[in-house]
BABA-75456 format. One record per residue (C-alpha): residue number from 1; x, y, z. Coordinates in pm, whole numbers, plus 50000, padded with zeros to 5 digits. Example, Ala and Ser with C-alpha at 12.3 -4.5 7.8 and 13.67 -1.06 7.14 Angstrom:
residues 2
(1 (51230 49550 50780))
(2 (51367 49894 50714))
//
This chain:
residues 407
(1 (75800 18380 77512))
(2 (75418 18268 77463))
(3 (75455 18004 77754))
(4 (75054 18079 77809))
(5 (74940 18105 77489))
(6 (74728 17833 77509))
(7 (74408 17721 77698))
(8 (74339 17702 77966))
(9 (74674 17823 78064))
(10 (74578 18179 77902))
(11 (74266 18258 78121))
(12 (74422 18096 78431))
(13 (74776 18343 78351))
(14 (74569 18660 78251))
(15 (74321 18637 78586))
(16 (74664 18643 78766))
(17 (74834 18908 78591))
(18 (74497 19116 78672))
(19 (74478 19014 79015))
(20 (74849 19084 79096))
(21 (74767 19426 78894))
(22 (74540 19539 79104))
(23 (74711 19410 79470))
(24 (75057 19442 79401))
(25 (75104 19606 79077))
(26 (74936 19956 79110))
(27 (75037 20037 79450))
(28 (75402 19989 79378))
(29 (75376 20219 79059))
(30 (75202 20527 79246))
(31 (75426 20493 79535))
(32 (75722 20547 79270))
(33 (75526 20743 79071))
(34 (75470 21013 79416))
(35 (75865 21039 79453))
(36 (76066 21185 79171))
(37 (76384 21033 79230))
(38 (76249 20691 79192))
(39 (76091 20737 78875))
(40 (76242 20619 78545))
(41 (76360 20996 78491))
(42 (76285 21271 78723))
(43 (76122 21521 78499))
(44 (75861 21253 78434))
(45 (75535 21374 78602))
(46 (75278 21150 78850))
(47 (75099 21061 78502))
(48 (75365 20895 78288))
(49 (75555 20735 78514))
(50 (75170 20511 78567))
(51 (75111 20496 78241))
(52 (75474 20396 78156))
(53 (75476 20098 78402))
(54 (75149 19986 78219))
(55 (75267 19980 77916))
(56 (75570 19790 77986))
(57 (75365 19525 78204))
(58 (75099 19504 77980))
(59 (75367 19447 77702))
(60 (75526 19187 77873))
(61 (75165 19063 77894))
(62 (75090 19025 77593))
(63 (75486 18848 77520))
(64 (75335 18575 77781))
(65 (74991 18510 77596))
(66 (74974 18618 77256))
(67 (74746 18956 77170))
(68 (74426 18909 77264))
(69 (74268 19075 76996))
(70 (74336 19173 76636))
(71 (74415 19505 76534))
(72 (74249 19682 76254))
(73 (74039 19498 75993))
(74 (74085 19259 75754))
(75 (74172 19430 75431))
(76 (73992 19175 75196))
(77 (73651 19312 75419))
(78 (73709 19677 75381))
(79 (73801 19648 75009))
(80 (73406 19546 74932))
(81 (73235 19715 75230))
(82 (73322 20071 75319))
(83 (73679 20167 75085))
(84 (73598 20525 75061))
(85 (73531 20583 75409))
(86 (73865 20407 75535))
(87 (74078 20612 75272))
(88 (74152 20201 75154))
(89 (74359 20128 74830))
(90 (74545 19876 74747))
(91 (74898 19868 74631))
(92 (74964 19594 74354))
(93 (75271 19406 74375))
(94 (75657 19500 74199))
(95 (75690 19337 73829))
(96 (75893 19071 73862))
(97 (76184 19270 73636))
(98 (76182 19568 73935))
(99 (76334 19338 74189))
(100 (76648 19298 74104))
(101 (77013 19221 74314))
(102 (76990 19082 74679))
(103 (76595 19088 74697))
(104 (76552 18910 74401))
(105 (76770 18613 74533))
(106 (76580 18624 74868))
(107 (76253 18746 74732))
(108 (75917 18597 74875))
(109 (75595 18578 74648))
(110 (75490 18932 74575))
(111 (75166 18986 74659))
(112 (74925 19342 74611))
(113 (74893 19529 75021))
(114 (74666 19767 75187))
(115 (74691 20125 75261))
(116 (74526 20400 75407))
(117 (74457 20772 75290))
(118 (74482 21050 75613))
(119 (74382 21363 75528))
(120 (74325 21716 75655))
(121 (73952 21760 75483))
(122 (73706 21563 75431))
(123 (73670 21556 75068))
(124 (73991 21404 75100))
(125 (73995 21163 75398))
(126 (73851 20839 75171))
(127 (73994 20884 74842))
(128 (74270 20851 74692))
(129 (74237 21095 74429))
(130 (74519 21149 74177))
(131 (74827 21416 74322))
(132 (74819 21726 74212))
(133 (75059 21987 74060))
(134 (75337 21993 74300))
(135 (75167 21826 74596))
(136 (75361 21697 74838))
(137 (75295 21348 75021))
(138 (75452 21138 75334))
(139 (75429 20755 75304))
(140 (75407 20643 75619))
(141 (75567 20266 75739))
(142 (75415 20145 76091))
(143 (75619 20045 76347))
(144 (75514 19651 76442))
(145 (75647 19385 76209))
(146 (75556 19084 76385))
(147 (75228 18899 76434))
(148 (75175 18744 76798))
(149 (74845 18622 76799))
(150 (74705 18306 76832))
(151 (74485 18271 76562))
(152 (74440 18390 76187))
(153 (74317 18736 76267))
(154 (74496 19034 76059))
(155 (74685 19284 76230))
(156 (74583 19558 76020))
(157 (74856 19827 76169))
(158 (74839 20047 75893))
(159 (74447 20105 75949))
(160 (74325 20418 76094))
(161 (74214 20255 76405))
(162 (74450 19976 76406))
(163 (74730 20070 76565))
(164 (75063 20297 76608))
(165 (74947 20439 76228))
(166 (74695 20625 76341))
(167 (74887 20869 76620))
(168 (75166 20937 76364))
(169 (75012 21024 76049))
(170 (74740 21245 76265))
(171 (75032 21426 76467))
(172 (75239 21428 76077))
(173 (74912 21601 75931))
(174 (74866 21832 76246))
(175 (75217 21997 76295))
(176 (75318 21959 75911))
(177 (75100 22213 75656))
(178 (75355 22127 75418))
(179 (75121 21785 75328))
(180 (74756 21757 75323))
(181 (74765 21372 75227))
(182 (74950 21109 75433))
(183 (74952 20747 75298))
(184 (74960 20480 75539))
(185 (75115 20210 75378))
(186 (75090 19835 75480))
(187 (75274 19548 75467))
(188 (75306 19140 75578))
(189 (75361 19117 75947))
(190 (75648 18834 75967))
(191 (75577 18533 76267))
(192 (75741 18232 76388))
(193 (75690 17957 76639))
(194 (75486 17897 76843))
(195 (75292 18021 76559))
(196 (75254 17967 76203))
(197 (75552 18072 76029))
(198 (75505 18367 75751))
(199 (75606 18657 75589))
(200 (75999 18682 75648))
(201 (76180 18920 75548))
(202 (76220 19034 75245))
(203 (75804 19012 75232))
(204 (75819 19402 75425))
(205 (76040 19497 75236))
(206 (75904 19429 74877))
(207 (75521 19556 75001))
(208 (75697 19906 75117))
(209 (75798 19905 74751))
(210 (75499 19839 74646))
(211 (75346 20135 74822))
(212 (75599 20378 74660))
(213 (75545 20237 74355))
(214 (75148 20303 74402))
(215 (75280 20624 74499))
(216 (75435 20714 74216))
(217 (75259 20569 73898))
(218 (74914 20509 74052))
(219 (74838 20840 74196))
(220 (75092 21032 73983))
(221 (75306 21186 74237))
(222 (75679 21298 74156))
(223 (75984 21169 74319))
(224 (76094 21431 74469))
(225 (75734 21528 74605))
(226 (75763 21204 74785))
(227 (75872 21147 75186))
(228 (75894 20845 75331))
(229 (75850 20827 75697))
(230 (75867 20540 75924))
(231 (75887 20504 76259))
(232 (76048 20199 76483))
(233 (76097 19926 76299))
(234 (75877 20072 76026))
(235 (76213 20286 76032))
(236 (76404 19978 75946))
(237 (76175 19990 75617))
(238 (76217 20272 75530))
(239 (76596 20261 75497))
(240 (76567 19945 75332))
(241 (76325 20056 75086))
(242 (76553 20404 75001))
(243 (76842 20182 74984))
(244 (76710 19917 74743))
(245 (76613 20246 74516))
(246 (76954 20423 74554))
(247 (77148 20123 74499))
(248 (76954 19980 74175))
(249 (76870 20340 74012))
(250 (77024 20182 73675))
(251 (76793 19926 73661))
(252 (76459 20021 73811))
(253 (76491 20348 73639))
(254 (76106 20416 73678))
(255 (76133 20414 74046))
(256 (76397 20710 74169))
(257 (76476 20792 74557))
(258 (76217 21022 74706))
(259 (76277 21344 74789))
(260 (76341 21293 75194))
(261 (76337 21036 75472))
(262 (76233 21098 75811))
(263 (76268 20813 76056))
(264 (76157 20829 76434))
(265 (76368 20572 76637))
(266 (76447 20345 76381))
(267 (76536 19955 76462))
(268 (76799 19969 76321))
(269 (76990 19683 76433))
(270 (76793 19354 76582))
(271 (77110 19190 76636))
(272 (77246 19345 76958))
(273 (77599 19421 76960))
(274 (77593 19826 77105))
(275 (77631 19639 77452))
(276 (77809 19685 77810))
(277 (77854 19817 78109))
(278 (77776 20141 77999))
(279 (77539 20164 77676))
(280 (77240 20273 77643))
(281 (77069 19915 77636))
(282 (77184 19873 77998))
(283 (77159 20255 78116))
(284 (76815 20298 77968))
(285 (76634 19947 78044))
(286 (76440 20127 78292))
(287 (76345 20416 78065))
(288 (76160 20223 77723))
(289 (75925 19949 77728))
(290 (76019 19812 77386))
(291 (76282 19572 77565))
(292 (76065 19220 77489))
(293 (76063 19334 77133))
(294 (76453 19234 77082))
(295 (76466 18950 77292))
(296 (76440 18698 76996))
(297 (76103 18676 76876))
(298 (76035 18951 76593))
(299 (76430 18834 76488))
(300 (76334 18494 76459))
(301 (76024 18582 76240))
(302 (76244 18859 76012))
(303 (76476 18597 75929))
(304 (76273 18289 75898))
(305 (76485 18034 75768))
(306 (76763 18250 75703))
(307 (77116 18179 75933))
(308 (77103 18356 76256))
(309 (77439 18563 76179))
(310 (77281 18783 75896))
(311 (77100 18962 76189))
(312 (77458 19098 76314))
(313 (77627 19098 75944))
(314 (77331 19204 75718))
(315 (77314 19586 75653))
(316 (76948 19553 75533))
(317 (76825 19323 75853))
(318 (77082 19605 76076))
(319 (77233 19873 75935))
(320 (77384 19995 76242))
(321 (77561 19647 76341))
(322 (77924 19680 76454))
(323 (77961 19364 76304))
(324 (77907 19450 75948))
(325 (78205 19356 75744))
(326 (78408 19635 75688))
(327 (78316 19586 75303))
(328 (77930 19617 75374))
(329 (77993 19957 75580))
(330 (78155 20116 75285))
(331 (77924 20350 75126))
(332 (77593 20194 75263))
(333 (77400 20490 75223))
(334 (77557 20614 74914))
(335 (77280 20784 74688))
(336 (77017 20866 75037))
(337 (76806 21180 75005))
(338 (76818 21423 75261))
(339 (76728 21279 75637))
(340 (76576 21386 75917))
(341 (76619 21096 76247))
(342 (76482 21190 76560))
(343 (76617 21010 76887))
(344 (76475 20979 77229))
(345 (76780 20998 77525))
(346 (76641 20741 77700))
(347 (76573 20458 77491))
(348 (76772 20145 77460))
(349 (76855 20185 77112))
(350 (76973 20527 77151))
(351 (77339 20390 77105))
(352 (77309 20198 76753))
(353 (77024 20553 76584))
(354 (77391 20762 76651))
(355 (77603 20478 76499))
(356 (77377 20478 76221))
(357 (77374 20860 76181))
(358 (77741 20863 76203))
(359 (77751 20640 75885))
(360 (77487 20777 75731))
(361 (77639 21162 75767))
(362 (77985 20983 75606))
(363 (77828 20906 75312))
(364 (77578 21199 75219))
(365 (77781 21480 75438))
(366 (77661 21613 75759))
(367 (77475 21919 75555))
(368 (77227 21671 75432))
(369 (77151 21473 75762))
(370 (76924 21626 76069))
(371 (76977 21452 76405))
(372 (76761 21531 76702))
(373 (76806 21343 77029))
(374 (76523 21443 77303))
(375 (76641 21428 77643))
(376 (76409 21213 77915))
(377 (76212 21043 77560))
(378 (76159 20712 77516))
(379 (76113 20471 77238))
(380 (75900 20650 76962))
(381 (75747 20913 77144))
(382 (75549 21063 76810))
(383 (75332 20733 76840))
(384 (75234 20773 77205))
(385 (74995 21084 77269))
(386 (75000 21067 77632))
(387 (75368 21196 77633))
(388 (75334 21571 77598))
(389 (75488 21815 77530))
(390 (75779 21605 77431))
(391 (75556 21425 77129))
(392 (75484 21776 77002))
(393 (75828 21923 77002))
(394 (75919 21594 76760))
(395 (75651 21657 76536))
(396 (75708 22008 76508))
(397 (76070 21938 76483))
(398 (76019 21738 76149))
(399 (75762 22042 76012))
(400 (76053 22257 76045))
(401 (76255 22010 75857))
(402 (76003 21996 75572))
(403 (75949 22350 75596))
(404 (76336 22379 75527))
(405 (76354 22126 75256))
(406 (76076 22293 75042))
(407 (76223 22613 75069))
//
C-alpha cells in the first residue's frame, strides 16, 4: 500500500489512473451499469452501480498515493478564528485516576480533542450551550481511524465539512425529533509506515471518553439522556468506550453507561477470521468498497507496537473475533445499555456485526438488542447520501428505536 506516495511517482501514477479512467474505466462501468444482471446487485439502479465503481477505484486510489488533501480544519485554527460558527469545543482529557484496568496499562498521553455541535436551529448550531431539563443528545464517533496522508495536515473527520460526520449527524438530526443537538466528537487518527507513526490505540479510545465525559460534566447532560452513536469503525469506539464504562462502574463512578448505543456497521473485528468459501467477505467483495480498509494498514496503525495476535484475541481491538479465548467471550458485554445495530446484506463484514449481535443478545437478552440487516446495502449506507431510499429507511429505522426507548 502507498507504493506512489512519493514524487514524482505520485503525479506520474495519478495522470494514469485519470487517463485509464476516462479510456478504460468509465466505459466498462456504464456498460455494467446498462445490464442488471451484471451489476453488483440487481436492484441497484444505472446511478449507483457508477457511483459505486468510483468509489471503490477512487479508494483504491487513494491506498496507492496517500489522500491528496486534508479533510476538515485544523482544530488549533478554528479554536481562535470562527468557534461559534463551527459549533467547536473542546473536550479536555480523562484525570489520570478515571483510567483505570487494561487502558491504564496501555494508555497513551491523554491529551484535550475537538468536537462539533449539529443542530436543528440556528441559535443552536455554534454553541454549545449547557443541556437542558431532560434533553436528550447523540454523541456521534466518525467512521475513519487512520491517517494516510503524506504530510502533517489534520484530518479533521469530526468537522462539519470534513468528512463521513457530516452525512450522519445531518440524516441523525433529520429523521430523529427525539434530539435537537448532535455532538460530533473527535479523536487521534492512528498511522503507521510509510508514515509517521502515531496515535495507536488506546489514543481513540481514551478521546471518545473524553467526549462523554465533556458530555456529561461540561454541558450537564444525564446519563441516561446520553446516546452514543458510531458508525464503521467509529462503531468499534463506541463499544469500546460503553465497555470501559460498564466494566469499571465501581471505580469511575462519575461516569455511568449512557442510556443507548446505536452502531451502523461496526468494525468490529480487524483481524479476519469470519472467512471461506462461503462468508460474506468472499460473497460480498463485489458489493462494499471498504475492502482496502482491512488489508493491513489501519491494523498496523491501531496496534502500533503492540503483537500482531491481539488483533484476533483482543475483545476491545475485535469483539467479534472467533478467536477470542473462550474466557474473554464470557460476559463481554455484561452491563451494555440497550442497542440498536443496523447491518447492510451486502457488505463484507456482514458475517462478524451477527456474531457480535449474537454475543451481545447473550449477555443483555434479546429484549434489549435491535438488529436490522438491509438487503442489497453496503458498508455504512447512513454516511453515503447518494444511496436512497435505502439510507433513509436506516435512519428512520433508528428514530423508531429512539422513539421506543423514550417511551
Amino acid at each position: 500500500m502507498f507504493a506512489f506516495h512519493r514524487q514524482p511517482l505520485k503525479a506520474v501514477y495519478l495522470a494514469y489512473f485519470l487517463v485509464t479512467t476516462v479510456l478504460v474505466r468509465l466505459p466498462m462501468w456504464t456498460t455494467i451499469a446498462a445490464i442488471p444482471r451484471l451489476r453488483p446487485r440487481r436492484s441497484w439502479s444505472f446511478r449507483r452501480t457508477l457511483i459505486f465503481y468510483a468509489m471503490v477505484a477512487f479508494i483504491r486510489l487513494f491506498f496507492d498515493i496517500g489522500f491528496p488533501v486534508s479533510l476538515g480544519q485544523n482544530p488549533e485554527v478554528i479554536a481562535v478564528s470562527s468557534p461559534e460558527r463551527a459549533g467547536f469545543a473542546w473536550a479536555e482529557p480523562l484525570a489520570e485516576e478515571q483510567i483505570v484496568g487494561e487502558l491504564k496499562e496501555l494508555a497513551a498521553l491523554a491529551v484535550r480533542s475537538a468536537g462539533y455541535w449539529f443542530a436543528n436551529t440556528p441559535e443552536d448550531a455554534g454553541t454549545a450551550k449547557k443541556a437542558a431539563n431532560d434533553e436528550k443528545v447523540i454523541m456521534h464517533l466518525h467512521s475513519t481511524l487512520f491517517q494516510p496522508i503524506s504530510w502533517g495536515a489534520v484530518m479533521g473527520l469530526a468537522h462539519p465539512k470534513g468528512g463521513p460526520a457530516g452525512p450522519v449527524c445531518n440524516g441523525l438530526l433529520q429523521h430523529c425529533p427525539q434530539v435537537t443537538r448532535v455532538f460530533s466528537c473527535g479523536y487521534r487518527l492512528s498511522s503507521s509506515v510509510p508514515f509517521p507513526v502515531a496515535n495507536p490505540f488506546p489514543a481513540g479510545v481514551l478521546d471518545s471518553l473524553a467526549g462523554y465525559n465533556y458530555l456529561i460534566h461540561t454541558v450537564g447532560f444525564q446519563p441516561q439522556n446520553v446516546f452514543i452513536c458510531g458508525d464503521s469503525a467509529g462503531g468499534n469506539l463506541a463499544i469500546s468506550l460503553v465497555r470501559y464504562l460498564a466494566n469499571n462502574a465501581l471505580s469511575v463512578l462519575s461516569l455511568p453507561v449512557p442510556r443507548g448505543l446505536i452502531l451502523v456497521s461496526p468494525s468490529v473485528e480487524w483481524g479476519i477470521t469470519h472467512d471461506g468459501p462461503k462468508s460474506s467477505w468472499r460473497l460480498n467483495a463485489g458489493s462494499d468498497y471498504s475492502g482496502p480498509f482491512f488489508q493491513g494498514y489501519i491494523l498496523k496503525s491501531l496496534l502500533g507496537n503492540l503483537p500482531v495476535d491481539m488483533a484476533y484475541t483482543s475483545p476491545w481491538i475485535s469483539p467479534a473475533s472467533l478467536e477470542l479465548p473462550p474466557s474473554d467471550i464470557e460476559h463481554l458485554f455484561q452491563g451494555f445499555p440497550a442497542t440498536f445495530i443496523l447491518s447492510g446484506e451486502a457488505e463484507l463484514a456482514r458475517d462478524s456485526i451477527r456474531t457480535f449481535n449474537d454475543r451481545l443478545c447473550r449477555d443483555i437478552g434479546k429484549d434489549n438488542v435491535t438488529y436490522k440487516e438491509l438487503k442489497d446495502v453496503t458498508h455504512d449506507v447512513v454516511a453515503m447520501r447518494f444511496f436512497e431510499p435505502e439510507r433513509t429507511v436506516a435512519l428512520t429505522e433508528s428514530s423508531c428505536w429512539l422513539e421506543k426507548m423514550l417511551a
